[in-house]
C-alpha positions as CSV (number, residue, x, y, z in Angstrom):
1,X,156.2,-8.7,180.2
2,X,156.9,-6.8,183.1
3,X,160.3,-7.6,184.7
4,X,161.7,-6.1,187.9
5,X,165.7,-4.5,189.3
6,X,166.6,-6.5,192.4
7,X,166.6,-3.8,194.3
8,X,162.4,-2.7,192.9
9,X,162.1,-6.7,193.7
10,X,163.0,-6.0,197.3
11,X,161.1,-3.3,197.5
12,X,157.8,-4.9,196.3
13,X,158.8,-8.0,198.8
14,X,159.5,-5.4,201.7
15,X,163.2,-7.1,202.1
16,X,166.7,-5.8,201.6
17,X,168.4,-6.1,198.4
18,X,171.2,-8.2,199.4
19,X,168.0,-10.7,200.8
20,X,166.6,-10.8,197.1
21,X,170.1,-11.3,195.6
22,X,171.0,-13.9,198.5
23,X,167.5,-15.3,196.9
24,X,168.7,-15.3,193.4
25,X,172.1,-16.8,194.2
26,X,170.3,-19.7,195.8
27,X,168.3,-20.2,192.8
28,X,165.1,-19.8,194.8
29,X,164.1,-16.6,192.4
30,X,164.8,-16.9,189.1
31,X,166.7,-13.8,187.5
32,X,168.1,-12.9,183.9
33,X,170.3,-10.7,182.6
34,X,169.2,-7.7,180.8
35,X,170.9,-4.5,180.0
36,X,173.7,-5.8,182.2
37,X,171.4,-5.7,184.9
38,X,170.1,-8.7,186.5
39,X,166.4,-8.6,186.4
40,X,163.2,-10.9,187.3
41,X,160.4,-11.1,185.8
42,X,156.9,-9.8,186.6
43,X,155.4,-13.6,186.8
44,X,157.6,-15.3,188.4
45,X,158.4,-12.5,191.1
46,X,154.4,-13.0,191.6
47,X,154.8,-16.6,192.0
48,X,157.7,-16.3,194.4
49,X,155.4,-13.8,196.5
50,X,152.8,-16.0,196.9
51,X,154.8,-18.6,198.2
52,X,156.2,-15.7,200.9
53,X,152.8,-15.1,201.7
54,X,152.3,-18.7,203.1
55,X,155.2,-18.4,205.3
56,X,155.0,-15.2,206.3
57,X,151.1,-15.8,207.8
58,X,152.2,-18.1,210.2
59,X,154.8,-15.1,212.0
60,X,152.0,-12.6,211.8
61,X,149.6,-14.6,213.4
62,X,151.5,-14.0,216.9
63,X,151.8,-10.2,216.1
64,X,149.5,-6.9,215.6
65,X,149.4,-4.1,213.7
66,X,146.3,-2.5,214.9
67,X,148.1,-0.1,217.1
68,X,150.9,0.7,214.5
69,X,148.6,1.6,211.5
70,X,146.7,4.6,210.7
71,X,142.5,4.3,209.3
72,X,144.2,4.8,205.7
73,X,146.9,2.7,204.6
74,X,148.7,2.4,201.2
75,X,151.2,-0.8,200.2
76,X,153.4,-0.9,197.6
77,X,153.0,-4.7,196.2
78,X,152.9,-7.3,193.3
79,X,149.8,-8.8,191.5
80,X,149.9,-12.5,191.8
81,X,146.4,-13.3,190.6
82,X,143.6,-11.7,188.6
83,X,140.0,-13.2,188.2
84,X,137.7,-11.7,186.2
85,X,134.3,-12.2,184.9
86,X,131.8,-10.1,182.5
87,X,131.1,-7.3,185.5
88,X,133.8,-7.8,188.6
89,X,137.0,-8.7,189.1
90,X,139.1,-10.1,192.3
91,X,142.7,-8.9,192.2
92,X,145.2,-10.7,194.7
93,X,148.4,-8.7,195.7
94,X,151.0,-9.5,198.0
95,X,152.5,-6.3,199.3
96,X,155.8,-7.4,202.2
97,X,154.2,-10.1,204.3
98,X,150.8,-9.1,203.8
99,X,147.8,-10.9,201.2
100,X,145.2,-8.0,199.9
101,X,142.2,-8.8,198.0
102,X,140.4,-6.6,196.1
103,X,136.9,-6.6,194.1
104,X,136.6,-3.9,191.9
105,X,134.8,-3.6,188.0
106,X,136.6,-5.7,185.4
107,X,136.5,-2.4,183.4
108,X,138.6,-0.8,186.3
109,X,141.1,-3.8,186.2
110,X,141.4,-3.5,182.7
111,X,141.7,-0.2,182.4
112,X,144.7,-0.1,184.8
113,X,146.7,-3.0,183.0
114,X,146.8,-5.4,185.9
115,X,147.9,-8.9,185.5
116,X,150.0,-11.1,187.5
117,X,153.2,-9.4,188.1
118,X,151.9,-5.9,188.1
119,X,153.3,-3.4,190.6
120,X,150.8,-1.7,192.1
121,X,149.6,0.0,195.4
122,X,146.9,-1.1,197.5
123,X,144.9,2.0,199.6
124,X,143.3,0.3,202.7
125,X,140.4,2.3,204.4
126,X,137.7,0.2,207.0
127,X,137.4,-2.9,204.8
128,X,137.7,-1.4,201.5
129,X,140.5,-2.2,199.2
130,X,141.2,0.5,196.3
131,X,144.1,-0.7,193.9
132,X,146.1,2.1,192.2
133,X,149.1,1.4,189.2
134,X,152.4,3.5,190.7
């Protein structure tokens, strides 16, 4: 299983790493010791994502990016959900306050390991989505 510092956590999340501690204190994220470290793992950092995601909509809606972004964009996020089927898959990431889709071949999914709780980078051009693994 794929488990996460706080401080790659906060990262993935686009927060600070006293935000993700403050969320860990709080018992809103759950964490675990490992290594001496505290750590969280790969599923339930996805989990906790998607329920930032929800939140994090409704302050977007009032704002834009389109004159902040350049035509190709890459995010650093987290896998929360994979569907797959004999041919395609849809991939769901949550990268800072920001849900990306992505259809690629379930070969291609497969190939690069994701799974809820993956870290990987989404590379946005015109309305295509490609997912890399970091």
């Amino acid at each position: 299983m794929t488990t996460y510092r706080i401080a790659e956590a906060a990262e993935v999340l686009a927060v600070s790493d006293d935000t993700v501690r403050r969320w860990v204190d709080a018992g809103r994220l759950p964490s675990r010791t490992a290594e001496g470290r505290a750590v969280v793992d790969g599923a339930d950092l996805a989990e906790f994502a998607e329920g930032l995601i929800e939140s994090a909509a409704a302050l977007e809606r009032d704002r834009t990016r389109a004159g902040s972004v350049s035509a190709r964009n890459r995010m650093s996020g987290i896998v929360t959900r994979v569907r797959r089927d004999a041919v395609m898959a849809q991939v769901e990431m949550v990268c800072g306050p920001y849900r990306v889709v992505s259809l690629m071949s379930s070969d291609a999914a497969e190939e690069l390991g994701l799974e809820p709780g993956s870290r990987a980078v989404a590379s946005i051009k015109s309305t295509n989505v490609v997912v890399e693994v970091p």
